[in-house]
Backbone as CSV, one residue per row, in Angstrom:
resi,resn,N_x,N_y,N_z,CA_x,CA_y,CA_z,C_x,C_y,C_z
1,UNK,-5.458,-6.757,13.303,-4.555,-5.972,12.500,-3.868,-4.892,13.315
2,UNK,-4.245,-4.411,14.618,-3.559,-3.063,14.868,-2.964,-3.610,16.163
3,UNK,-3.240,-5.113,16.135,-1.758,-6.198,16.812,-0.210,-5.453,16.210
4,UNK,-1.114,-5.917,14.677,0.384,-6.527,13.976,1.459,-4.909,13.929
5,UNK,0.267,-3.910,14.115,0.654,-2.389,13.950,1.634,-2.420,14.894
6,UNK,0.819,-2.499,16.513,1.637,-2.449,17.213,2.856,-3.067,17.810
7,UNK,3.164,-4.224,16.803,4.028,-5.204,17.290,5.158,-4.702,16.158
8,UNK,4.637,-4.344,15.116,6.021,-4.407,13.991,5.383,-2.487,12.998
9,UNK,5.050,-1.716,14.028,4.912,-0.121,13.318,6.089,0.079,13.212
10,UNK,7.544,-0.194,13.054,8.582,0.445,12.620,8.957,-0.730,11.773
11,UNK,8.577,-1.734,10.934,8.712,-2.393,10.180,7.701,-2.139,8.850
12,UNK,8.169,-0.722,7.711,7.388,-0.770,6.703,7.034,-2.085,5.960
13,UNK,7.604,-2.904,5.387,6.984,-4.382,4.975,6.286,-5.160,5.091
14,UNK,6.104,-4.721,6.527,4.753,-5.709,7.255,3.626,-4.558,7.144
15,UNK,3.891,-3.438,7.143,2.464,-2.554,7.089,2.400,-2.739,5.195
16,UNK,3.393,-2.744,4.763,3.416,-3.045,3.249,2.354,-3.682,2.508
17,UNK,2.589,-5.326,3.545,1.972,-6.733,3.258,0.598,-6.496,4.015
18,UNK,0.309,-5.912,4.790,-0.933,-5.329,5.527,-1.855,-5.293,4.315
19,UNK,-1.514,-3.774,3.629,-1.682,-3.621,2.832,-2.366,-4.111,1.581
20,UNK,-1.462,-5.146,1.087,-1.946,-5.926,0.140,-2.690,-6.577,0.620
21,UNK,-3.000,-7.460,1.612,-3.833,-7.999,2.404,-5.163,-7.443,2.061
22,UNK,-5.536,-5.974,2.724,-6.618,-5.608,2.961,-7.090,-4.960,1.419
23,UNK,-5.826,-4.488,0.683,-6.510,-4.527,-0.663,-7.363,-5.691,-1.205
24,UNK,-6.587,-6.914,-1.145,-6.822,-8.245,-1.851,-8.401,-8.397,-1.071
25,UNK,-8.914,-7.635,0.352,-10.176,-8.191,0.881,-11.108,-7.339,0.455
26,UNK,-11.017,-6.076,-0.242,-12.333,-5.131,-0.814,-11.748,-3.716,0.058
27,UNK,-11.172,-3.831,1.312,-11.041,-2.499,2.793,-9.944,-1.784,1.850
28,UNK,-10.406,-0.907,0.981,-9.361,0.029,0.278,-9.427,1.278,1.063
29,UNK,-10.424,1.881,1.577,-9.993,2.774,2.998,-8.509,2.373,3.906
30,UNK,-8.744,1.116,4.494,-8.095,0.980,5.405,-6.251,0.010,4.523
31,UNK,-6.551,-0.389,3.148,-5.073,-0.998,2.554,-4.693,0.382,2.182
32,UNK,-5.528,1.858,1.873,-4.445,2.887,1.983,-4.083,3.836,2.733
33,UNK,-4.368,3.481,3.903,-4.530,4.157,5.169,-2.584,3.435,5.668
34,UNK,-2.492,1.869,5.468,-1.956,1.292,6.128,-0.260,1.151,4.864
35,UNK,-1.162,1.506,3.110,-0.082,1.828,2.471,0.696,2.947,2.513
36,UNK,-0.106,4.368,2.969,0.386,5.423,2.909,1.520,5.146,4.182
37,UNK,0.995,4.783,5.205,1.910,4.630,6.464,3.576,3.685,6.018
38,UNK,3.341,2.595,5.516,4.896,2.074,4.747,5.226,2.737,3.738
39,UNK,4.607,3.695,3.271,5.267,4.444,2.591,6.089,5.941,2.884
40,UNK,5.412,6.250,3.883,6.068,7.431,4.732,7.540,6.648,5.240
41,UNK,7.267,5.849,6.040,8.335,5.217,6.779,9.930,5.127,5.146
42,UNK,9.267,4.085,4.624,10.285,3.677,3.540,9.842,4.110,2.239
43,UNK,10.256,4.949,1.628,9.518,5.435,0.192,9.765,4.661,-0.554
44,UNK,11.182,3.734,-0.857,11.661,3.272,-1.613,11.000,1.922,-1.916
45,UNK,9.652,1.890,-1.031,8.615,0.779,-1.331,8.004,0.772,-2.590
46,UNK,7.886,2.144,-2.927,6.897,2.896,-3.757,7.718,1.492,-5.340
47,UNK,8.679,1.352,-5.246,9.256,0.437,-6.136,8.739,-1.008,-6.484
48,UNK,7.919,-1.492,-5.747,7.232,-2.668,-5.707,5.550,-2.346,-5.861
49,UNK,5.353,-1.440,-6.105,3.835,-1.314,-6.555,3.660,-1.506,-8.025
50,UNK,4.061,-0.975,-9.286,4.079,-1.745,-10.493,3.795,-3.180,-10.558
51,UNK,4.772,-3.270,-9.951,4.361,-5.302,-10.569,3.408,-6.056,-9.498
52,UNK,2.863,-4.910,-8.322,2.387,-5.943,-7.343,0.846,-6.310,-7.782
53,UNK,0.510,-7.475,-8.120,-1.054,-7.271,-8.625,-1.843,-7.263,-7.083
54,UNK,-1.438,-6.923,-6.102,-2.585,-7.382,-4.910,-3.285,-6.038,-5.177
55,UNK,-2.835,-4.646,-5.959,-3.454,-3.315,-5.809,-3.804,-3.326,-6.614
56,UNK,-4.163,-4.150,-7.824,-4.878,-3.708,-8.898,-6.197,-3.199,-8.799
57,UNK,-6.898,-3.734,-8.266,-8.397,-3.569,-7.810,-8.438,-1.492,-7.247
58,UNK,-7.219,-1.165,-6.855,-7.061,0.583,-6.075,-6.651,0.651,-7.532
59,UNK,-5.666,0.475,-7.847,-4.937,1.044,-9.070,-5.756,2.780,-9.818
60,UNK,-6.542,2.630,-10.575,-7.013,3.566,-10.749,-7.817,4.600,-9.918
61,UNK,-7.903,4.269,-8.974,-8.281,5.063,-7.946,-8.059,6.790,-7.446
62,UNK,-8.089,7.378,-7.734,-7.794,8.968,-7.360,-7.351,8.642,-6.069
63,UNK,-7.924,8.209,-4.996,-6.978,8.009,-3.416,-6.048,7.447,-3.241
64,UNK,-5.570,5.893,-4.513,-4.784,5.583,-4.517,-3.249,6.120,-5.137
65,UNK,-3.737,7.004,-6.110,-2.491,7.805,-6.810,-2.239,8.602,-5.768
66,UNK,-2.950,9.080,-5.034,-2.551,10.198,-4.261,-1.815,9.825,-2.861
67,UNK,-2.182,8.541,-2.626,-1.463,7.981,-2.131,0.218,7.444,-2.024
68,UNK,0.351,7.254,-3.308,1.187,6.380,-3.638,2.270,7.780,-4.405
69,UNK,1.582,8.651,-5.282,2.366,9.555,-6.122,2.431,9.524,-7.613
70,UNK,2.958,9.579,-8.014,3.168,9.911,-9.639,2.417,8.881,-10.310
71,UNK,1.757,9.003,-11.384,0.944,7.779,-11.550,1.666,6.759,-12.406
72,UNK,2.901,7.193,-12.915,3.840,6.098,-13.758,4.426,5.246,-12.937
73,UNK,3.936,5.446,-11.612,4.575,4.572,-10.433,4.229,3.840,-9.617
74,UNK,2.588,3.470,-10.462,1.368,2.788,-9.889,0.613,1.671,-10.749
75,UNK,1.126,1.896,-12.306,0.753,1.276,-13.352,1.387,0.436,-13.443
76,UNK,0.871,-0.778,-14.276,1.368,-2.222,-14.447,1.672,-2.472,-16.015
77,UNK,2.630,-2.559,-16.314,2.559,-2.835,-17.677,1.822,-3.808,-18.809
């Protein structure tokens, strides 16, 4: 994984998809370690977390809101 960092760290999408990745494996330390980072880069990511189910499992999470921001912007309808 800190290949893919170093091959594509100015590509938020791929730290994005990181992300979901390591959510989807249980490593919620390290999917919001690697979400907060595509999200610094591109905020306007923050737009694809609603519907993404790979974060459901963080979703309620206190590290993950705080991560991510407002919590109407983390919820799934």
């Amino acid at each position: 994984m800190k290949d893919t960092y170093r091959v594509h760290r100015y590509e938020p999408i791929v730290l994005y998809n990181l992300a979901c990745y390591l959510a989807l494996a249980g490593e919620k330390e390290q999917a919001l370690s690697w979400l907060g980072r595509s999200l610094r880069i591109q905020p306007s990511l923050r737009k694809l977390i609603p519907d993404d189910s790979d974060f459901d499992q963080l979703r309620h999470e206190p590290d993950f809101r705080l991560v991510v921001g407002k919590p109407e912007s983390v919820s799934r309808a």
